[in-house]
C-alpha positions in Angstrom: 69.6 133.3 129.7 67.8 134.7 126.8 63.9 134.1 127.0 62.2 132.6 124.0 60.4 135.8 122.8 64.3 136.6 121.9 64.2 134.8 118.9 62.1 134.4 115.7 61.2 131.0 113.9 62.2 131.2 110.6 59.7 128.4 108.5 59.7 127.2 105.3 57.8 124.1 103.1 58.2 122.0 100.8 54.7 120.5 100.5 54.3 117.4 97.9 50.5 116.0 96.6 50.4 113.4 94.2 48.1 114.5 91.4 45.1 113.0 90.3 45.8 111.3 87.1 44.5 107.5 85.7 48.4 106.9 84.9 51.9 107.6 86.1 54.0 110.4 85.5 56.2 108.8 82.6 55.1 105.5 81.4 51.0 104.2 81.0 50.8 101.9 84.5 47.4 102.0 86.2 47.7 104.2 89.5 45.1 102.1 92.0 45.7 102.8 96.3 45.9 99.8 98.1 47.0 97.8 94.8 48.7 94.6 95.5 52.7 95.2 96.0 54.5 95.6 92.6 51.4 94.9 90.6 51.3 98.4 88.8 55.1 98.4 87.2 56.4 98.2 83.5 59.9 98.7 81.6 60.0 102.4 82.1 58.8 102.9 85.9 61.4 100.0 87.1 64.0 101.8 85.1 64.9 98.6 82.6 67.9 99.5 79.9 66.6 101.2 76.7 63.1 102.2 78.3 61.8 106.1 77.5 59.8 108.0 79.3 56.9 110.0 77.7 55.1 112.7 80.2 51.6 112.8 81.7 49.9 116.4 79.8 46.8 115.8 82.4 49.7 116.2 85.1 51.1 119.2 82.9 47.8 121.0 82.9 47.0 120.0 86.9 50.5 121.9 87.6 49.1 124.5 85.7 45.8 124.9 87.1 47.4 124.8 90.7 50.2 127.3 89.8 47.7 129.6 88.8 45.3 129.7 92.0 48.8 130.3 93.5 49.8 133.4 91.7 52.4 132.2 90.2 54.2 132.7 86.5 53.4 129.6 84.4 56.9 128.8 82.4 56.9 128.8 78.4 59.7 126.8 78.3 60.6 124.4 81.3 62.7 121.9 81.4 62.5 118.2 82.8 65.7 118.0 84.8 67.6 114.8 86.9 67.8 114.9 90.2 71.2 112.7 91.2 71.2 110.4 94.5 70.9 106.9 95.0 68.5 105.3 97.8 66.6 101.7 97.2 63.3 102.9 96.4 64.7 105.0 93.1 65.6 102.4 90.7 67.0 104.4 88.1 70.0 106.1 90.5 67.6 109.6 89.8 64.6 111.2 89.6 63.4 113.2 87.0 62.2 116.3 88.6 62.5 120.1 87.6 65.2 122.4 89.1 66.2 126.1 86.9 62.6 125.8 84.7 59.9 124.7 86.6 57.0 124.9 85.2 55.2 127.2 87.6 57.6 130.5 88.6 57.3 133.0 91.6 54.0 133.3 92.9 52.4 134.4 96.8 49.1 132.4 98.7 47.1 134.8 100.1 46.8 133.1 104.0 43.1 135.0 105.3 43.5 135.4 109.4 41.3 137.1 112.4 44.0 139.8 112.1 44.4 140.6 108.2 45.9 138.2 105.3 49.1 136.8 105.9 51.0 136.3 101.8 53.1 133.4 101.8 55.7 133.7 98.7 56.0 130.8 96.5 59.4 130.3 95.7 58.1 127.5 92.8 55.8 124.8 92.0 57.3 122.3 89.7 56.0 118.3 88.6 58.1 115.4 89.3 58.0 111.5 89.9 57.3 110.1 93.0 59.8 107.5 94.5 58.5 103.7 95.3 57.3 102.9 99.2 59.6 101.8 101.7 58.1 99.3 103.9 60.0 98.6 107.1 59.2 95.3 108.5 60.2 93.7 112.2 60.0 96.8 114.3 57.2 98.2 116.9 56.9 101.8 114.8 57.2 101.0 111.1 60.1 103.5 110.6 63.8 102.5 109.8 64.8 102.6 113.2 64.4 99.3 114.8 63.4 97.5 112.0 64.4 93.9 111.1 64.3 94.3 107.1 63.0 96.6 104.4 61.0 96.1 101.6 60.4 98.3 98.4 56.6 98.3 96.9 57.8 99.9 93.4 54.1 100.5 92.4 53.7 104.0 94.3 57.1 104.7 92.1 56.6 107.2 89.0 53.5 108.6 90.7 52.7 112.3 89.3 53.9 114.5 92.3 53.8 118.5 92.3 55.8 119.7 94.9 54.9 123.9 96.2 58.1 125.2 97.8 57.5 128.5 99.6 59.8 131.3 100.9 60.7 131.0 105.1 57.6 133.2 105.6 56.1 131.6 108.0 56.8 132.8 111.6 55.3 130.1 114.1 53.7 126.5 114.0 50.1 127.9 113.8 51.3 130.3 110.5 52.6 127.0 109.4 49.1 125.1 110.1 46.7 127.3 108.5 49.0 127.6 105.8 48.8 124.1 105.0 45.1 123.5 105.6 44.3 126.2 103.2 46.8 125.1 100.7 45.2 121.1 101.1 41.5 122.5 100.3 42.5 124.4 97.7 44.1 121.8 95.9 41.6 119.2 97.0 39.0 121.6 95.0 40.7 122.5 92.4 40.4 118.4 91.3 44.3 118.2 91.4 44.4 115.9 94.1 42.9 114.0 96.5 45.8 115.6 99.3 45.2 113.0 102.3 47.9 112.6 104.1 46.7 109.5 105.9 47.3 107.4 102.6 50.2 109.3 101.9 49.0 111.8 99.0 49.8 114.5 100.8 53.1 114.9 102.5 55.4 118.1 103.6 59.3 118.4 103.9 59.3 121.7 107.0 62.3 123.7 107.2 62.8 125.3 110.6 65.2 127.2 111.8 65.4 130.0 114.4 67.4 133.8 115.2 67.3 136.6 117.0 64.7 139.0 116.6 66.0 142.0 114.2 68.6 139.8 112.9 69.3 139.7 109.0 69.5 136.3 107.2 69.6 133.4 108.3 71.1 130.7 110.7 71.8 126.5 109.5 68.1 124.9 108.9 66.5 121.2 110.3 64.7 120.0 107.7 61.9 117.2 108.7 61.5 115.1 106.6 58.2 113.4 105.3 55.8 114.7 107.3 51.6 113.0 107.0 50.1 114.9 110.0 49.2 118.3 110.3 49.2 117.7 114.1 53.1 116.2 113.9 53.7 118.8 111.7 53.2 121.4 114.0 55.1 119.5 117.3 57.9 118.8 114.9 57.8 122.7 114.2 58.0 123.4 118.3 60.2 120.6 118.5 62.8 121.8 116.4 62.6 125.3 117.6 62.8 125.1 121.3 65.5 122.2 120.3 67.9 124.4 118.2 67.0 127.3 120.9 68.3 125.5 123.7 71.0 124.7 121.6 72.2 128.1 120.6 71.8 129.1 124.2 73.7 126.4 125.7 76.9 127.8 123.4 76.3 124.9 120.4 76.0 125.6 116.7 73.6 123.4 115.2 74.2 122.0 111.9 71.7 122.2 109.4 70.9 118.6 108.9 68.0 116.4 107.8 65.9 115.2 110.8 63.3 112.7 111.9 60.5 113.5 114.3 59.3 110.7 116.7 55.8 111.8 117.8 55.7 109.7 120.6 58.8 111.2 122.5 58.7 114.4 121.0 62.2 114.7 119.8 64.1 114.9 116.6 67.1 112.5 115.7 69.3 113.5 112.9 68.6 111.7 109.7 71.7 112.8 107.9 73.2 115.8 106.7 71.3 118.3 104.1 71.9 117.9 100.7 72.1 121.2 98.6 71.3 121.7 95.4 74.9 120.6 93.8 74.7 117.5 95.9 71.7 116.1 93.4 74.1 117.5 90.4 71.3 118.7 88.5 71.0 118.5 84.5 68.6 118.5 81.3 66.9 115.3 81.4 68.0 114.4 77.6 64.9 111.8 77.0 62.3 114.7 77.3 61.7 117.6 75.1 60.6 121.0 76.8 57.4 121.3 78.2 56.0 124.6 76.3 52.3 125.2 77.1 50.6 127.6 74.4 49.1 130.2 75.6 45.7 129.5 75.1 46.1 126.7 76.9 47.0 128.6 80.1 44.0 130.8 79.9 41.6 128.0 79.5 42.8 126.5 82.1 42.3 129.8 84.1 39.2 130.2 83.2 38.0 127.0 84.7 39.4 128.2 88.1 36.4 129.1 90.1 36.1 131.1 93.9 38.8 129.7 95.7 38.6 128.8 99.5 40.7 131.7 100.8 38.0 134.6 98.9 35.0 132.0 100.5 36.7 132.5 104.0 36.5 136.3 103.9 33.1 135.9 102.5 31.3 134.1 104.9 33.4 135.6 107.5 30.7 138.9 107.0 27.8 136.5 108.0 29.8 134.8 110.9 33.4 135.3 112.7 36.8 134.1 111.2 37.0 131.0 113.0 33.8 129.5 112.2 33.9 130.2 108.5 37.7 129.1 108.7 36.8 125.7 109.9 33.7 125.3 107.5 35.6 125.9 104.5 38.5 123.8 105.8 36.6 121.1 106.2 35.2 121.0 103.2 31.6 121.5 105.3 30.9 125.4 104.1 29.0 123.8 101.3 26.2 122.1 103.8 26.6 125.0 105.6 25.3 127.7 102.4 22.5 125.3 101.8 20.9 125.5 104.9 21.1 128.8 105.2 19.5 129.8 101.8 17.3 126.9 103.1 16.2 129.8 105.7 18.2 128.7 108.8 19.9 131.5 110.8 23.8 131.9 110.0 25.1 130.9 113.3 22.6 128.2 114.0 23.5 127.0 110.7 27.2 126.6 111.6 26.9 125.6 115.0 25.1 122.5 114.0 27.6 121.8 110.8 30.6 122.4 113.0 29.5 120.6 116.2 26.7 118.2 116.0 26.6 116.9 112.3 30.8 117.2 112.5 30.4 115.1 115.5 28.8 112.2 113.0 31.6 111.6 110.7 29.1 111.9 107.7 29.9 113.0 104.2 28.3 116.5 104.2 26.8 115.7 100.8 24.8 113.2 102.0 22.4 115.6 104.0 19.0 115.9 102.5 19.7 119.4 103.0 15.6 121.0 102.8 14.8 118.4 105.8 17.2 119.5 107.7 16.7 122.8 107.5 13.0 122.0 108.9 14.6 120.7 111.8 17.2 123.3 112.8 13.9 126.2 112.4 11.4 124.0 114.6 11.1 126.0 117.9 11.5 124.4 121.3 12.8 121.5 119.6 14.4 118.6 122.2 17.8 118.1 122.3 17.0 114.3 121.8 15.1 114.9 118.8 18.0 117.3 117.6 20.3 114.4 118.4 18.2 111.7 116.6 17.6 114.3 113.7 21.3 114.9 113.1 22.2 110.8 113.5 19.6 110.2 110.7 20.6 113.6 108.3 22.7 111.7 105.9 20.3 108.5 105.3 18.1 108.0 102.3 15.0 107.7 104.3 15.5 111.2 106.8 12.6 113.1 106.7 12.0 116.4 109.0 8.4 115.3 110.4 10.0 112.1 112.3 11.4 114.9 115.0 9.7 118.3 114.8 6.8 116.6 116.8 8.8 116.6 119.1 9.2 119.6 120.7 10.0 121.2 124.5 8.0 122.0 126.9 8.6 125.4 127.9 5.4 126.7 129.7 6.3 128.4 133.0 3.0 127.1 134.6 3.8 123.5 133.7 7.6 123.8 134.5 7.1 125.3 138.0 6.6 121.9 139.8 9.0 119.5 138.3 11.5 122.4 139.6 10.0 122.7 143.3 10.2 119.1 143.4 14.2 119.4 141.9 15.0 122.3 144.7 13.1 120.0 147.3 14.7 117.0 146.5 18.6 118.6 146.5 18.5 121.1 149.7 22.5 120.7 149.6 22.9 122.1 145.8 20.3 124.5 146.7 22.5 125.6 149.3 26.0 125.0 147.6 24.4 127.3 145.3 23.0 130.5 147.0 26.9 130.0 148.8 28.1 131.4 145.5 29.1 128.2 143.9 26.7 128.8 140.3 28.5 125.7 138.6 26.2 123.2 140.8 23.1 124.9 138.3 24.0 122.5 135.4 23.6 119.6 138.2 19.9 120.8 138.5 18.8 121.9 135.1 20.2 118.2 134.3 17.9 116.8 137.4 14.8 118.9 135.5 15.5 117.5 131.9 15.6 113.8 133.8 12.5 114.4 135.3 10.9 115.5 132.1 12.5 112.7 130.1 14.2 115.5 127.8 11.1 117.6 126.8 11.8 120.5 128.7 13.5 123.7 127.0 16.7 123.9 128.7 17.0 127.6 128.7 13.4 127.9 130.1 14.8 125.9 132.7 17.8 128.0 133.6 16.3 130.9 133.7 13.5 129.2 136.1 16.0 127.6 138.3 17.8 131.2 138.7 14.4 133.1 139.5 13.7 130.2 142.1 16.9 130.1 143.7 17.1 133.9 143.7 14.1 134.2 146.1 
């Protein structure tokens, strides 16, 4: 049997994010999350005889803006175009989408790693309509499977939705996940979306299919469909490839099908079978005229375009290592992060702090009074309770630095030296576990010292202590 290092993923996205408009894509209903089922509907969104649709230009220019930070070649002429297939939740029969003139051509996203830039081609990025929500009632999971009935909440329907369809560039899961992370901020902060996939705003479509190493073209595709979760996203990624793997290798040819991914057994079940391009029978939507953006246009839009979150990575990546700016500018924290440090705070402690004890707090980062803060994280010999306190309190109206830096560790050998007699004296069996070779029972006794001294003592004062003691 062939080992898995035999063969080579072959990935490929098609990531949608509903834009950030006051209004639908074709018609002037209110976009509100969490409205009250088929509240927000008219004529031209339900698709009623003789109703016209007119399009969104803040949606036109948000396409722009986006196909720009993505390199890509913004159209003078595309065309509006209807995408054929019937399923409940499209009331008209189609969707008007864009197929042979999108508005945003060929393009690459510049994917920063520890290793060098990985370029992800963009095959397009073209505006569409959303369809309405499906809501599957009388089952345990909320998906079609197992459900009693299905309902159809038309007010998502009509939504502004730019979809980003890259080349099968990506290689593995992981290329798949910073991929999508960096995409998600960049769109986020650009203003073109709000991109959160946990109320749906944010969704991808993951092509996956797998070959042998060396081997030219490519082998039938699973597409998954729908996908909220980064974390599904990549165990629907593994899924499919050690699936189609084991497949190939057991003497099957897998079909390339549409799939669903069940997170809780791991495992795909096939949804139906792909549709291709000819399947949707694809033509000029006749109610729109071209969408033509003057040129102008496009470079003000351009021009509003500041540093983008891939060029920030690289950037702070000279003051730290990849991963930590990675996951500050990810997570939308790099921001607290630069203000404490021009706020005088050392780089690391700076992002050790954002990334681990304010992240830990679920706090918007914007809330920090930053200047406090940065009093805190430069007080010496400061207590870890006092750190703890400091960072619960960051983001309220009333934090002030001089409530905690007070507060500070006791680190003097001389007044140490008996609280950690007594420790030794009290444990002779750690003492001995330890000077058997067994180190890990030293966080036992630095923890017995910082008891004794209710928390004041410097912890690394204490290590050191406890290693010179234990030594003799």
């Amino acid at each position: 049997m062939a080992s898995d290092t035999d063969w080579e993923p072959v990935i490929g996205l098609e990531v949608h994010a509903h834009l950030k408009t006051e209004t639908k894509m074709f018609c002037r209903c209110k976009l509100e999350y969490g409205a009250p089922e088929n509240t927000r509907t008219c004529p031209v969104c339900l698709a009623h005889p003789g109703a016209l649709p007119v399009a969104n230009g803040k949606a036109i220019e948000l396409t722009i803006i986006v196909g720009l930070a993505l390199g890509c070649e913004i159209s003078h002429h595309a065309i509006f175009a209807r995408k054929n297939y019937f399923y409940p939740d499209l009331p008209k029969g189609y969707q008007i989408s864009q197929y042979e003139a999108p508005l945003c051509g060929p393009g690459e996203f510049v994917v920063p790693t520890a290793d060098g830039d990985e370029v992800v081609g963009i095959v397009r990025a073209h505006l569409e309509e959303d369809a309405a929500k499906t809501v599957h009632a009388g089952g345990l999971t909320g998906r079609s499977v197992g459900a009693s009935s299905s309902l159809v909440d038309f007010n998502r329907g009509g939504t502004p939705l730019l979809e980003i369809v890259t080349a099968p560039d990506l290689r593995s899961a992981d290329e798949a996940d910073r991929f999508l992370r960096l995409l998600r901020q960049t769109i986020v902060e650009l203003g073109a979306s709000d991109a959160e996939m946990e109320k749906g705003t944010l969704r991808a479509d993951v092509n996956v299919s797998v070959r042998k190493r060396g081997e030219p073209g490519y082998r039938p595709r699973w597409e998954l469909k729908n996908m909220n979760s980064f974390t599904f996203i990549r165990r629907g990624i593994d899924a499919a490839i050690r699936e189609q793997i084991a497949a190939y290798e057991g003497g099957e040819q897998p079909e390339q099908s549409t799939y669903d991914y069940d997170p809780d057994t791991d495992r795909l079940t096939v949804h139906r079978s792909k549709e291709e391009a000819d399947d949707y029978r694809y033509f000029p939507e006749p109610d729109l005229v071209p969408v033509e953006p003057p040129p102008e246009l496009v470079e003000r839009l351009r021009g509003g375009i500041g540093e983008l979150p891939a060029a920030r990575i690289r950037r702070l990546q000279q003051e730290l290592d990849f991963d930590l700016a990675h996951a500050l500018v990810t997570t939308e924290r790099d921001a607290l992060y630069r203000g404490l440090f021009a706020d005088g705070v050392e780089p690391r402690v700076a992002a050790n702090w954002v990334m681990n004890d304010f992240a830990a707090t679920g706090d918007d980062p914007a809330a920090v009074n930053v200047s406090e803060m940065a009093v805190v994280l430069k007080t010496p010999n400061l207590t870890r309770d006092a750190l703890a306190a400091a960072t619960a309190a960051s983001a309220s109206g009333s934090f002030t630095a001089a409530d905690y830096t007070a507060q500070t560790a006791v680190s003097d050998a001389s007044e140490l030296g008996p609280v950690i007699d007594a420790v030794l004296a009290a444990n002779p069996q750690q003492v001995e576990t330890y000077r058997g070779g067994k180190e890990g029972v030293l966080g036992f006794l630095v923890g017995q010292v910082m008891k004794e001294t209710q928390g004041k003592a410097d912890a690394k004062v204490v290590n050191a202590l406890l290693r010179e003691k234990l030594a003799g």
